[in-house]
N, C-alpha and C positions, 0 to 999 in steps of 0.2 A: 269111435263115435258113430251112431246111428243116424239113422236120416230124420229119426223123430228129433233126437235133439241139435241136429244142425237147424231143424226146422223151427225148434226154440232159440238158438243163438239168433237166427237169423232176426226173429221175430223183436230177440229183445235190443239186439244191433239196431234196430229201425226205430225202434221206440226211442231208445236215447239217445243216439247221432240224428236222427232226423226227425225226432218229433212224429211222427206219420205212424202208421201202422201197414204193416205187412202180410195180407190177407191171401198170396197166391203160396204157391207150394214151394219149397226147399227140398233139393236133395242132391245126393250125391251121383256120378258118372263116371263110372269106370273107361268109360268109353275115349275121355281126353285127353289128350296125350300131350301137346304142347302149350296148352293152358290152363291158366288157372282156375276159370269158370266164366261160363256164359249167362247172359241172358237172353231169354227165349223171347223174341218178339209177341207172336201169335198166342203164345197161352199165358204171358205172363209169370212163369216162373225164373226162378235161377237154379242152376245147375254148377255143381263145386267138382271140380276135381281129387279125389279122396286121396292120392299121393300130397296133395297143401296138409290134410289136415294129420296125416300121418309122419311124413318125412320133414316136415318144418316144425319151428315154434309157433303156438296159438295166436302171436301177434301178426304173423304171415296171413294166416285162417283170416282173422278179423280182418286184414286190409284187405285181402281178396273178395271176404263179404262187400264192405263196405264200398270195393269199385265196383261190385255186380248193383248195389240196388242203388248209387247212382244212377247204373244208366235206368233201373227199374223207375224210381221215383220222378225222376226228368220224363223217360217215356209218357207215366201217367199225367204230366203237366202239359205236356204237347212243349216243350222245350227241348233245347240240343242235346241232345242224350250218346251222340256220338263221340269217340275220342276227340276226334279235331275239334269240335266247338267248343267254346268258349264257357258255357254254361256249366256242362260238364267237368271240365277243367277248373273251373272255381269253384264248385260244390265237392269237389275232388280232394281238393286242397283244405277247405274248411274244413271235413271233418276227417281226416286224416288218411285219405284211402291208398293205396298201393296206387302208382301208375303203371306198374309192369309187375309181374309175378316173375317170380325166383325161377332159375333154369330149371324145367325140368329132364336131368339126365338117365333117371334109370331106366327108361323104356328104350333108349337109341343102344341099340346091338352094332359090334365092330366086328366084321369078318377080314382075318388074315390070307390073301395067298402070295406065295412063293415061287419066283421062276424054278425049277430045277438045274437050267443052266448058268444064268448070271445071277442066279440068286437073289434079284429084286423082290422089295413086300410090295405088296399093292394090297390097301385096306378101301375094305367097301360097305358099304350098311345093308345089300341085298346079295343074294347067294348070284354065283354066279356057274355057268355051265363051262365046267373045264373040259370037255372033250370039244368044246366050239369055241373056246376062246383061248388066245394065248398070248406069252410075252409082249412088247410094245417095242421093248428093247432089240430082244435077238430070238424074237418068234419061239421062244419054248417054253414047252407043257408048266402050266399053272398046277398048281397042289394046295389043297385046303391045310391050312396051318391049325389056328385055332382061331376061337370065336371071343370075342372082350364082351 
């Protein structure tokens, strides 16, 4: 999927859940990593996560649209546009939207190391400097295993 036609889904998501029209921009960002998609305060756009529209089914996509221009169309009313309120949360519910977006797990890297002497794992998600760091257990030399 292209950013033209999330820019069409978006536009026609808007039209038929909310009656309104959707005049600011749609697109995607590589850049997110643990959500689904944001809305941009200041310039009024929304911005999608392109792992939703890739690694889920299109009904993920649509809910994840449809929590983004919540808070868009609340914003432009000057209404609760935030999670916690209330407004949001019932215009949430009315037209079907996701309250949370599906894990996403392929971007979190698992690194393996291994004591050499008691043979403990110790996994960590950032590399770590084994000539400076060692056991916890019986203080010896750490060794890179592999990476998940």
């Amino acid at each position: 999927m292209t950013d033209l036609e999330l820019q069409n889904l978006v536009e026609e998501i808007a039209h038929t859940y909310f009656r309104q029209p959707f005049i600011h921009q749609a697109r995607f960002n590589s850049r997110l990593r643990t959500t689904g998609g944001r809305y941009l305060l200041t310039s009024h756009d929304i911005e999608i996560n392109p792992q939703i529209a890739t690694d889920y089914a299109d009904t993920i996509l649509v809910g994840v649209i449809k929590h983004e221009l919540c808070h868009y169309f609340l914003h432009q009313q000057g209404r609760g546009y935030q999670h916690r309120q209330r407004d949001f949360k019932t215009l949430l519910h009315q037209v079907g939207g996701l309250r949370y977006a599906p894990p996403l797990t392929g971007k979190k890297r698992r690194l393996c190391y291994e004591c050499q002497q008691c043979h403990t794992w110790y996994w960590r998600q950032r590399r770590i400097n084994t000539n400076r760091y060692v056991c916890s257990r019986c203080h010896g030399h750490l060794v890179f295993v592999e990476k998940y």
